[in-house]
C-alpha positions in Angstrom: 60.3 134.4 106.8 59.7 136.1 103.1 62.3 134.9 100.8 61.0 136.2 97.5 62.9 137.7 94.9 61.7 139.8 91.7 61.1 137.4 88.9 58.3 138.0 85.7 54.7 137.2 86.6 53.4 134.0 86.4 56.2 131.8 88.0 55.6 129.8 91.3 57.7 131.6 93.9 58.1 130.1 97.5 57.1 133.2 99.7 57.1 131.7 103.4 57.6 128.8 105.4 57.1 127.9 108.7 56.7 124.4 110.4 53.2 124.0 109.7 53.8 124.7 105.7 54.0 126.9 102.7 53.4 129.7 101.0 53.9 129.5 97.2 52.7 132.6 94.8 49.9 133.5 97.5 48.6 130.1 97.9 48.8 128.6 101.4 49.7 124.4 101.4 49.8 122.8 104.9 52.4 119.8 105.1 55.0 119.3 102.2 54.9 120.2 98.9 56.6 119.9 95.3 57.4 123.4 93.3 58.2 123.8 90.4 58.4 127.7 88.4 54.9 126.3 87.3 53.0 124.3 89.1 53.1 123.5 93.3 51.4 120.3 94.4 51.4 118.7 97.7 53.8 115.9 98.7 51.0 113.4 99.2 52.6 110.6 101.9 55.5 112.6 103.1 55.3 114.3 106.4 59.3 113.9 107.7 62.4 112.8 106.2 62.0 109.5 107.4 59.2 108.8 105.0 61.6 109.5 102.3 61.6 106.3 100.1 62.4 105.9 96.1 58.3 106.0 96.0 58.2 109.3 97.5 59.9 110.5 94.1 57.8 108.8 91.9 56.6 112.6 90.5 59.6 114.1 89.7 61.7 110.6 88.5 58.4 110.8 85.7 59.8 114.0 84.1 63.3 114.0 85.2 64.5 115.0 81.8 62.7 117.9 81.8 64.4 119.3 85.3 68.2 120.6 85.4 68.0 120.8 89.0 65.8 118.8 92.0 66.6 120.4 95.4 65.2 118.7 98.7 64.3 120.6 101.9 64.8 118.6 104.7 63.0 120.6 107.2 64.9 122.3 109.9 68.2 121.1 110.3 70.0 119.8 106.6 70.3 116.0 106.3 71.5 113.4 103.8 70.0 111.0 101.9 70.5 107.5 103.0 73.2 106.0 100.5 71.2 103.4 99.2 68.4 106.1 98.2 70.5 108.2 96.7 72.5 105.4 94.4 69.2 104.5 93.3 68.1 107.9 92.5 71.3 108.3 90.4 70.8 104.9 88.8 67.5 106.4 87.3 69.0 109.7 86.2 68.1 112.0 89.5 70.7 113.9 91.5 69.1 115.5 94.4 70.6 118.1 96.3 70.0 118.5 99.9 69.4 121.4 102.4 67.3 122.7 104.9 64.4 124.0 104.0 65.1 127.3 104.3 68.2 127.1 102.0 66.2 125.6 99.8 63.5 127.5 99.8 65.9 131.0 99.0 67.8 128.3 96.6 64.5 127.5 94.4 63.6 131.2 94.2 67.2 132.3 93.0 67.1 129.9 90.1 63.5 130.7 89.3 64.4 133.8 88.6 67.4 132.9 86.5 65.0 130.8 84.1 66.4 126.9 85.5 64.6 124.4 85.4 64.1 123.5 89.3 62.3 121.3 90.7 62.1 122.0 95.3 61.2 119.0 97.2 60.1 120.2 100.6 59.4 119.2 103.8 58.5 121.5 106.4 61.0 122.7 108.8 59.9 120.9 111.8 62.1 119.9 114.7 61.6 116.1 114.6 62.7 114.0 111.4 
């Protein structure tokens, strides 16, 4: 599914997904990935949502006041955070917002293009979690 918008040259765009990955600014990445309008680097150690721990954040808590939003793809169906993640998320300054990847995937490229500071935590929309 294409879900790119018009935005100036040069940002990181989230162009497809599909179970086995992404496409980000015609670069292919198989498994999950972190996007940001510059850069997109694989989620090294996270394959579903239950491998979500406060370790699996460790990139984006590092520069966390550099980011105005951090939205988290949580593969094919939407699914909260388990409380005691997300308190300690918050404790260290992180809100995350969740949705499924495809929501979050048309999410990140709309505030791309209006010049935010988004950070898109994904996971690929598989049908197990």
């Amino acid at each position: 599914m294409d879900v790119t918008p018009l935005v100036r040259e040069g940002l990181q765009l989230i162009q497809t997904y599909s179970a086995e990955g992404f496409k980000v600014s015609a670069q292919s990445y198989n498994g999950a990935v972190i996007v940001t309008p510059e850069t997109t680097l694989p989620w090294d150690g996270v394959s579903i949502f239950s491998d979500l721990t406060l370790d699996a954040f460790e990139r984006v808590l590092l520069s966390k006041d550099e980011i105005d939003v951090v939205l988290l793809g949580t593969g094919a169906k939407m699914a909260f955070l388990p409380k005691d993640l997300q308190q300690a998320l918050q404790a260290q300054g992180l809100i995350v917002d969740c949705m499924d990847t495809g929501a979050a995937c048309r999410t990140f490229n709309v505030l791309v293009a209006e010049g935010r500071r988004v950070v898109a935590m994904m996971l690929a929309p598989v049908t197990h979690s």
